[in-house]
C-alpha positions in Angstrom: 122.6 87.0 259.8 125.8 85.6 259.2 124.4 81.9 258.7 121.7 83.6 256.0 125.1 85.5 254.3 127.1 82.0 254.3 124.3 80.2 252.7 123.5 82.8 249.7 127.2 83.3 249.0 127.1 79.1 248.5 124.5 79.1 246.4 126.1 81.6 244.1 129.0 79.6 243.9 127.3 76.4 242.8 125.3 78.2 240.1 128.8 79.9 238.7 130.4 76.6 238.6 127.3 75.0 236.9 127.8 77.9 233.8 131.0 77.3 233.8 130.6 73.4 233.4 127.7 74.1 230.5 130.1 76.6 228.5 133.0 73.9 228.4 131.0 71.6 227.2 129.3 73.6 224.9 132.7 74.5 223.1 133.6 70.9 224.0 131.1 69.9 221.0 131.6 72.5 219.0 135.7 71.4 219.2 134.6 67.8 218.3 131.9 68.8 215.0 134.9 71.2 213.3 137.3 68.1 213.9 135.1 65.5 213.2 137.8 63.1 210.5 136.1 62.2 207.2 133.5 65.1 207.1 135.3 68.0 205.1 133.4 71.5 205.1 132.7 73.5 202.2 134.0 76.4 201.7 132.0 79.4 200.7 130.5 79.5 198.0 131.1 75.8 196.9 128.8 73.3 195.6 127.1 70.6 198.3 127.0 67.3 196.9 123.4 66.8 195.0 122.4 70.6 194.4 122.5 71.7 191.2 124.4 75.3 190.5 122.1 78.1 190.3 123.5 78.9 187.1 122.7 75.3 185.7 119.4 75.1 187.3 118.4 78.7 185.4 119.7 76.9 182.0 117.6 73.7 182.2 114.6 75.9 183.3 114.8 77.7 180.5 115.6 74.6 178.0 112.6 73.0 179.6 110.3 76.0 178.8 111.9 75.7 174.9 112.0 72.1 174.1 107.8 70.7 173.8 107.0 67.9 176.3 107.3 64.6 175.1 103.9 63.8 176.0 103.2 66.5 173.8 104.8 65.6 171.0 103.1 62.1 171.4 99.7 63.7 171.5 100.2 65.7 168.6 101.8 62.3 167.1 98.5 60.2 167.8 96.2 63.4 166.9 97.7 63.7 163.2 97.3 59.6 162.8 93.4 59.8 164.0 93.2 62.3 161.6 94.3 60.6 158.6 92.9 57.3 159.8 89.8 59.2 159.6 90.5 60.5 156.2 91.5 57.6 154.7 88.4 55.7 155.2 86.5 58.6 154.5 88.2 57.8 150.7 87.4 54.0 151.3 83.8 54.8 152.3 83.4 56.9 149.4 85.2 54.7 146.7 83.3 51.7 147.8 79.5 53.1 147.7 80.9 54.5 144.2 82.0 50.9 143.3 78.8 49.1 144.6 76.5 51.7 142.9 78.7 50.9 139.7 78.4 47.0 140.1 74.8 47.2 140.8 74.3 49.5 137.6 76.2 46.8 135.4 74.1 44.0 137.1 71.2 45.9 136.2 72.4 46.6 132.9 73.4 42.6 132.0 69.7 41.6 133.1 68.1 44.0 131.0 70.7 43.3 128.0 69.1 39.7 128.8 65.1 40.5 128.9 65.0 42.8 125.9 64.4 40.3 123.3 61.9 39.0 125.4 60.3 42.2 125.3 60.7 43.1 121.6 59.3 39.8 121.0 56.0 40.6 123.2 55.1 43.7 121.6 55.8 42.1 117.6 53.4 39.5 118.9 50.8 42.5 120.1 51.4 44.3 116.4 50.2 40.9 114.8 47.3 40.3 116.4 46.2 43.7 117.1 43.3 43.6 115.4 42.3 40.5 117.7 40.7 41.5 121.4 41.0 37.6 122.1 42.1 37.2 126.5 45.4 35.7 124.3 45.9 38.9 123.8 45.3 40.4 126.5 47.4 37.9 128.5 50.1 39.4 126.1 49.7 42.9 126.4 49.6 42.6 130.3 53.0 40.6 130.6 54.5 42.7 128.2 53.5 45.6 130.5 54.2 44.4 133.5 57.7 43.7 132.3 58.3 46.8 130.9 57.1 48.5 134.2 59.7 46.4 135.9 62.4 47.5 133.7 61.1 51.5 134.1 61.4 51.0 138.0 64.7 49.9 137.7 66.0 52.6 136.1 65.7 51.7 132.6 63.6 53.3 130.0 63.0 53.5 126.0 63.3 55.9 123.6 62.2 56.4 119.9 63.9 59.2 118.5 61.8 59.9 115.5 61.8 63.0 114.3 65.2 63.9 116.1 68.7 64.5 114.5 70.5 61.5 113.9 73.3 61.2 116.6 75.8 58.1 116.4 75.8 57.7 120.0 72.4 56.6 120.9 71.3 55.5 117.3 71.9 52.6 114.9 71.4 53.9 111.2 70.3 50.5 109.6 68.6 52.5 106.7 68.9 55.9 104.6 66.3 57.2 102.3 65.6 60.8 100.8 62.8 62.3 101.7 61.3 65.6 100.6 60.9 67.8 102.7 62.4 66.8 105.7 66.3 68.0 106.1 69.0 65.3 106.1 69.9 63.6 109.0 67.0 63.1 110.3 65.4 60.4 111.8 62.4 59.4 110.0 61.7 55.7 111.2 62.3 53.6 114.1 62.5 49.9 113.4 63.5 48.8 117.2 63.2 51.2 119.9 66.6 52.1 122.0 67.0 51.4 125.6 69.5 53.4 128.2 70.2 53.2 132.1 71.0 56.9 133.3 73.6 58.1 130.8 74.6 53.8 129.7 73.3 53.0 126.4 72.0 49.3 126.6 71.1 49.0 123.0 71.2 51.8 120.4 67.6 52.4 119.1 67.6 51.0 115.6 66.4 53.9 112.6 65.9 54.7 109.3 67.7 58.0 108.5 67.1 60.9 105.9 69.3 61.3 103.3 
């Protein structure tokens, strides 16, 4: 018994002295981080190096929410020059179908300025020999025709404004006579017929007006 009592009173005294060797080292380290040289603490309430102040963090927060993103500026940026990009050669397209439609028209108009003499000098021929049904003449009549088609599909045509009011515009007076019964100012002959391309006059029909 007294053997058993000897042994369990040593082993209590090893355990106590091994606590009491792990509590002096414990505040052993604890002595050694609060003295360390060269590593002040904070004090409460103090800023640690590289965190920003709450107060500062709420204020950029709330200039970021305020201020647009740059990349959105830059999208609105490229959006607005897209936009007039496209209008601009909207305007271009437009101007330059306008302008080809006009240079075509005065191409047109040149050639047909060109192949009217031609023309007026096919149908005198046709008045002189009308009375003739010689294949000359019929040769004649088809050319002059065929030409006068070509003009009509090209957007030119003739008028002889006999009968009509004399307008200054469209007519050449080369001739006034009074005639009873009809009012003055009318046309009451056409020596050369007129010839116009939409609302271009190419030649002003030539007319004898009433006085």
């Amino acid at each position: 018994m007294a053997d058993e009592r000897n042994e369990r009173e040593q082993r209590e005294e090893e355990a106590e002295a091994a606590l009491a060797s792990a509590g002096a080292a414990g505040a052993s380290a604890a002595g050694e981080h609060e003295d360390a040289p060269g590593e002040p603490q904070p004090e409460d309430g103090a800023p640690v190096e590289g965190e920003v102040p709450a107060g500062e963090e709420a204020e950029a927060a709330t200039a970021a929410l305020d201020d647009p993103a740059p990349q959105d500026d830059k999208a609105a940026q490229y959006l607005a020059l897209a936009q007039r990009t496209q209008a601009d050669f909207e305007n271009f397209r437009r101007r330059a179908t306008r302008e080809r439609g006009e240079a075509e028209a005065r191409g047109v108009g040149r050639l047909a300025r060109e192949l009217l003499p031609a023309l007026d000098n096919l149908e005198r021929a046709l008045v002189a020999t009308e009375a003739q049904d010689t294949e000359f003449t019929k040769g004649v009549r088809l050319v002059q025709g065929e030409l006068a088609a070509a003009l009509g599909r090209s957007g030119i045509e003739a008028y002889s404004p006999k009968g009509e009011p004399f307008d200054p515009n469209v007519h050449e007076a080369m001739a006034q006579h009074p005639v009873e019964g009809v009012a003055s100012g009318t046309v009451i002959e056409v020596y050369q017929p007129g010839y116009r391309l939409a609302d271009t006059v190419l030649r002003p029909a030539r007319v004898v007006v009433a006085a």
